[in-house]
C-alpha positions as CSV (number, residue, x, y, z in Angstrom):
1,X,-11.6,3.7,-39.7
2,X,-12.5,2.9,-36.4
3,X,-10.3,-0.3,-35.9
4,X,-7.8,-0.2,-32.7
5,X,-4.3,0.6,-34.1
6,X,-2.4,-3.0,-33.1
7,X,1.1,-2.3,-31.0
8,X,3.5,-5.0,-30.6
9,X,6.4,-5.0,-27.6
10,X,8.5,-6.9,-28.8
11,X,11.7,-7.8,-26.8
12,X,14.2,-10.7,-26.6
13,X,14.5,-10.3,-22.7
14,X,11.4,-9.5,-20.8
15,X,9.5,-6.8,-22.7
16,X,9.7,-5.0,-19.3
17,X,11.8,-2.2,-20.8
18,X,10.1,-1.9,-24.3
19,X,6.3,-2.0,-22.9
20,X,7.2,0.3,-20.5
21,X,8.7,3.1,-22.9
22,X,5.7,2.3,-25.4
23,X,2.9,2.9,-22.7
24,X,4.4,6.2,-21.5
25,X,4.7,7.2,-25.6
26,X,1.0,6.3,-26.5
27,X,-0.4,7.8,-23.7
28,X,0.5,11.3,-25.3
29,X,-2.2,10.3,-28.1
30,X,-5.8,10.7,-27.0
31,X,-8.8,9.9,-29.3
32,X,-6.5,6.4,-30.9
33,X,-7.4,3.2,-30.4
34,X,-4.5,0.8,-30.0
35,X,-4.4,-2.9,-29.5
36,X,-1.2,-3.6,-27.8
37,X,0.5,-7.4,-27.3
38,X,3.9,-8.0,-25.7
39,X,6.0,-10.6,-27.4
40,X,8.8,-11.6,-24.7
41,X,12.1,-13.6,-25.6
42,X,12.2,-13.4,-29.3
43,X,16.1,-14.3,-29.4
44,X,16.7,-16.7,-32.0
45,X,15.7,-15.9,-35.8
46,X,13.0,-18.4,-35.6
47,X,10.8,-16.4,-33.4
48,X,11.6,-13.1,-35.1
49,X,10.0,-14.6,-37.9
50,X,7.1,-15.9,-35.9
51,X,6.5,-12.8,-34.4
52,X,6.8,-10.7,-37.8
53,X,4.1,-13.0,-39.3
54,X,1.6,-12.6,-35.9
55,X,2.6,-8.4,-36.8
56,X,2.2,-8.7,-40.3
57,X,-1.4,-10.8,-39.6
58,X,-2.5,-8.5,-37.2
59,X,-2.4,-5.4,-39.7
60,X,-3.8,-6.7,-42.3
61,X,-6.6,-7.8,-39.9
62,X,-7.0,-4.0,-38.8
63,X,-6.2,-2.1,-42.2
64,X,-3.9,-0.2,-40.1
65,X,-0.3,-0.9,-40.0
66,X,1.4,-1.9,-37.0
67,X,3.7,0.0,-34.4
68,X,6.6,-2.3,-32.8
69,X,8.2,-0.8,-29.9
70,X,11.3,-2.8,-30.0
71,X,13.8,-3.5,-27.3
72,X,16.1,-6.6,-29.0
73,X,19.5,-6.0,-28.6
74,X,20.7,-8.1,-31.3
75,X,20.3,-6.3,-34.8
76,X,19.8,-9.5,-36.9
77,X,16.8,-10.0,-35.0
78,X,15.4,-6.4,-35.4
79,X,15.7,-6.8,-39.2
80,X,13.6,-9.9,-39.1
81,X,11.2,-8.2,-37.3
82,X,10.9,-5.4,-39.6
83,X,9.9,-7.6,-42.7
84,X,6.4,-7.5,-41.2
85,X,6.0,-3.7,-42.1
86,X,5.2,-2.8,-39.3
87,X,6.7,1.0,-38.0
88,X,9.9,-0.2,-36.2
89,X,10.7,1.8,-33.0
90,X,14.2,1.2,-31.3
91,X,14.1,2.5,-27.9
92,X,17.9,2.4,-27.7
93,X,18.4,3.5,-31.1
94,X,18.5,7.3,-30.7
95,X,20.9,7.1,-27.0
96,X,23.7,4.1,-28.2
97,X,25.4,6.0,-30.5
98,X,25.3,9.7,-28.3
99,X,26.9,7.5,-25.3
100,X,29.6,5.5,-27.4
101,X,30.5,9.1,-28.5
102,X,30.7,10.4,-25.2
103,X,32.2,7.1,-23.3
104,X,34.8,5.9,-25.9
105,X,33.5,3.1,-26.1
106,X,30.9,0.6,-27.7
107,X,28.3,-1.2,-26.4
108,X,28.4,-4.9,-25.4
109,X,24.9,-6.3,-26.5
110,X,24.0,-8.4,-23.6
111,X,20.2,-9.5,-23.1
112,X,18.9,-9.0,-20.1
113,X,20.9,-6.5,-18.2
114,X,17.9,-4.5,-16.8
115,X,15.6,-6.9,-15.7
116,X,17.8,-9.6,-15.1
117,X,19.4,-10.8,-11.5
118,X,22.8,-9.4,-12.5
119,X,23.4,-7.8,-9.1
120,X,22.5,-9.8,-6.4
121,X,23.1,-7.6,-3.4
122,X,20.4,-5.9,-4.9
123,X,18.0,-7.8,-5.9
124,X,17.8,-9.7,-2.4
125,X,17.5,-6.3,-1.5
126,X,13.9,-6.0,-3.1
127,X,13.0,-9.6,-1.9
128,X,13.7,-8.6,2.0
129,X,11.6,-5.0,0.9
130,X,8.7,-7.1,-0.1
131,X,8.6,-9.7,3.0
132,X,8.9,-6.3,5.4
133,X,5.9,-5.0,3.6
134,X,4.4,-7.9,3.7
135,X,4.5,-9.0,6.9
136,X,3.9,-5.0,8.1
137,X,1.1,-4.4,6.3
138,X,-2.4,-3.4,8.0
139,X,-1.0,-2.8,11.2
140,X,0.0,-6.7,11.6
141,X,3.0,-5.8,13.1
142,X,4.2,-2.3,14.6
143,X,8.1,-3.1,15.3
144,X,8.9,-0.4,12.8
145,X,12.7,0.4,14.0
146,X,13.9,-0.7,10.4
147,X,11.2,0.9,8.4
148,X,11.9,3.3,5.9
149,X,9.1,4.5,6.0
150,X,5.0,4.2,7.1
151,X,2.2,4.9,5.3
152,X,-0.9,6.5,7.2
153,X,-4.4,6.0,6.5
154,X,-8.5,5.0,6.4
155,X,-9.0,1.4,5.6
156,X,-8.6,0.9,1.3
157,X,-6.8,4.4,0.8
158,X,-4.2,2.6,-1.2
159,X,-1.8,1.8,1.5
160,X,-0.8,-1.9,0.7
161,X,-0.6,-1.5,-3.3
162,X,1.7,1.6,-2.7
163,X,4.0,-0.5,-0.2
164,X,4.8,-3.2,-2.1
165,X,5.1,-1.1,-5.4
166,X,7.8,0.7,-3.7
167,X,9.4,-2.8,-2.0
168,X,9.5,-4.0,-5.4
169,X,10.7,-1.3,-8.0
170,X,13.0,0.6,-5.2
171,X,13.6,-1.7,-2.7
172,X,11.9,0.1,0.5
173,X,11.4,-1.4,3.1
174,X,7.3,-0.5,3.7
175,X,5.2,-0.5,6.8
176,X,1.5,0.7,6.5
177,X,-0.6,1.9,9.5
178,X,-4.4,1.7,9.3
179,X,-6.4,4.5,11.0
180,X,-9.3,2.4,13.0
181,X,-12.4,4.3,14.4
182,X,-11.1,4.1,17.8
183,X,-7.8,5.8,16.2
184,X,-9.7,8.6,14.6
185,X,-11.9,9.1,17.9
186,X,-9.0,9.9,19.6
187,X,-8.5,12.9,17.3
188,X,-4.6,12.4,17.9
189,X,-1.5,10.3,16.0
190,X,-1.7,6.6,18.0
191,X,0.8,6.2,20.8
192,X,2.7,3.2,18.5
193,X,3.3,5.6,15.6
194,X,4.5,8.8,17.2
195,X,8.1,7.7,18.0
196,X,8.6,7.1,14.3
197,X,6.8,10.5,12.8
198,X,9.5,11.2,10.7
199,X,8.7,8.0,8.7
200,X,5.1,8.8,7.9
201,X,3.1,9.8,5.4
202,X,-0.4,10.2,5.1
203,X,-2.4,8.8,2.3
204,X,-6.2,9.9,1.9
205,X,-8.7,9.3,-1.0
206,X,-12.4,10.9,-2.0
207,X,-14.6,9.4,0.1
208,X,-17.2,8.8,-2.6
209,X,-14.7,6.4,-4.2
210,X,-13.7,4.9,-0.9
211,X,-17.2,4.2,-0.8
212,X,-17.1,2.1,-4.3
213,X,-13.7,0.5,-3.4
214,X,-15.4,-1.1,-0.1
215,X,-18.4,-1.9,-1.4
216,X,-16.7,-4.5,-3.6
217,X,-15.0,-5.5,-0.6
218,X,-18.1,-5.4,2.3
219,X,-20.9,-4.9,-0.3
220,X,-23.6,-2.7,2.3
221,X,-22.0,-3.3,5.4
222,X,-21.7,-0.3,7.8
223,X,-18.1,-0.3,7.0
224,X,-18.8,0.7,3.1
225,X,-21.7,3.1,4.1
226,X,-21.0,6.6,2.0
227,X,-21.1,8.2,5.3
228,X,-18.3,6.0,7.2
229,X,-16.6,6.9,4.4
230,X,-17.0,10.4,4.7
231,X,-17.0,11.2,8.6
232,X,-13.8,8.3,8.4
233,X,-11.9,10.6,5.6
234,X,-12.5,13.9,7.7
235,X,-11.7,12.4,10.9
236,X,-8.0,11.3,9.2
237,X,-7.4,14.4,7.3
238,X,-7.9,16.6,10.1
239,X,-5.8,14.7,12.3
240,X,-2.9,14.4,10.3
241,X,-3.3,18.2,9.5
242,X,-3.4,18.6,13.3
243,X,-0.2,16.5,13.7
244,X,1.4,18.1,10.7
245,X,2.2,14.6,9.0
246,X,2.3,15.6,4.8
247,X,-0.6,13.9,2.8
248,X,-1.4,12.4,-0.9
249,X,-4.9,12.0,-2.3
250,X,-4.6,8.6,-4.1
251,X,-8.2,9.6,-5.7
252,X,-7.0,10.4,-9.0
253,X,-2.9,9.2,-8.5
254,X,-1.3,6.5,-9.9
255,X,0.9,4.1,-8.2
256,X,4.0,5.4,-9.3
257,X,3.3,8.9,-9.0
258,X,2.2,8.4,-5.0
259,X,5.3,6.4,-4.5
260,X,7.6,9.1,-6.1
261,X,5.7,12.0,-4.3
262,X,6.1,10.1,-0.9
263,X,10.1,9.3,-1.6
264,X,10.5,13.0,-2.7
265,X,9.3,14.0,0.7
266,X,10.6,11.8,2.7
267,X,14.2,12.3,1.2
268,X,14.9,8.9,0.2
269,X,16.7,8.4,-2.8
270,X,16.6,4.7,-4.2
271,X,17.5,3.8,-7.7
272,X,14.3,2.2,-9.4
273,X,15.1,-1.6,-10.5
């Protein structure tokens, strides 16, 4: 049967937690086809049973049964949901009962503890991340005493999506540098930047998809020509080679995995919110 295998989050905070765990699991099956839905804030036994009918509904639609990935805390509410039929997977299921043992002590069932403004030190921490790399992004601003750190880079290398990921999820405080033509013509790190090499990082990309990314951008412009692309990326990766700054290809990289490689090397250790 060819039909896409339907995958419910269900949660009765945010979904953050249980969408999160269930991506990382499904990606480990190639060649499936799933259908995936988050169901946020099923906390009362009214939506449980809504949301077990839409589950229930959904695989008899598919004639396949349906995966829940299931983050309530409450387990009234996770027996509801499994009266749809669905398979029923508790992401805290197999790790309460290993850390009560270890802790001496049980847990207190509380919704919303990891996505919730329970500490906020922190999360005001994340809110100032995200106005720094906000207003430090593109070069709009080069006062970079408090930066943690600076990306380097061609226009569209990834620099802005990688700042504020890292503002948001680990509360760094993100500047990003572009490399201009006059920049690379100089064949040398920019005066602004150089008191602050120990913050950078270089990121580069293919230039063959640089070339797609700016055509969406500046469709035909000399700025998306395949060659600025490519004498832009070689100018860039041979002066950061030159000036001994480390670099990331965000050709094929995700988000997550640039922001962790970049942290790693830069020796900051931030707890992910």
């Amino acid at each position: 049967m060819d039909n896409a295998r339907p995958v419910f989050y269900v949660s009765d905070g945010t979904g953050i937690t249980a969408e999160t765990i269930g991506h990382s699991m499904l990606t480990q099956f190639h060649g499936i086809r799933f259908q995936t839905d988050r169901l946020p804030f099923v906390d009362t036994p009214e939506k449980a049973r809504y949301a077990a009918s839409r589950i229930r509904l959904a695989g008899q639609a598919s004639g396949l049964r349906p995966i829940v990935v299931n983050s309530c805390v409450d387990a009234g509410l996770s027996t509801v949901l499994a009266e749809s039929g669905a398979l029923m997977l508790d992401v805290f299921a197999p790790f309460i009962e290993p850390l009560e043992r270890e802790l001496g002590q049980s847990r207190q069932a509380r919704v919303g503890q990891a996505h919730g403004m329970v500490d906020f030190e922190a999360y005001h921490r994340r809110i100032n991340a995200m106005n720094y790399a906000l207003t430090h992004d593109d070069g709009a601003r080069l006062d970079y005493d408090e930066a943690d750190l600076i990306l380097v880079g061609v226009s569209r290398a990834g620099k802005t999506p990688t700042c504020v990921y890292l503002a948001l999820h680990h509360g760094v405080r993100a500047a990003n540098y572009p490399l201009t033509p006059d920049d690379l013509d100089e064949e040398r790190l920019p005066g602004k930047l150089r008191q602050y090499r120990r913050k950078l990082f270089g990121l580069t990309i293919d230039p063959l998809r640089l070339h797609q990314i700016r055509q969406e951008r500046r469709a035909n412009s000399r700025y998306a020509q395949l060659d600025t692309c490519k004498r832009e990326v070689a100018q860039a990766e041979a002066m950061l080679r030159r000036e001994g700054i480390e670099m990331l290809s965000t050709t094929h990289a995700s988000i997550e995995e640039i922001s962790s490689r970049v942290l790693e090397h830069l020796g900051i250790n931030r707890e992910m919110y």
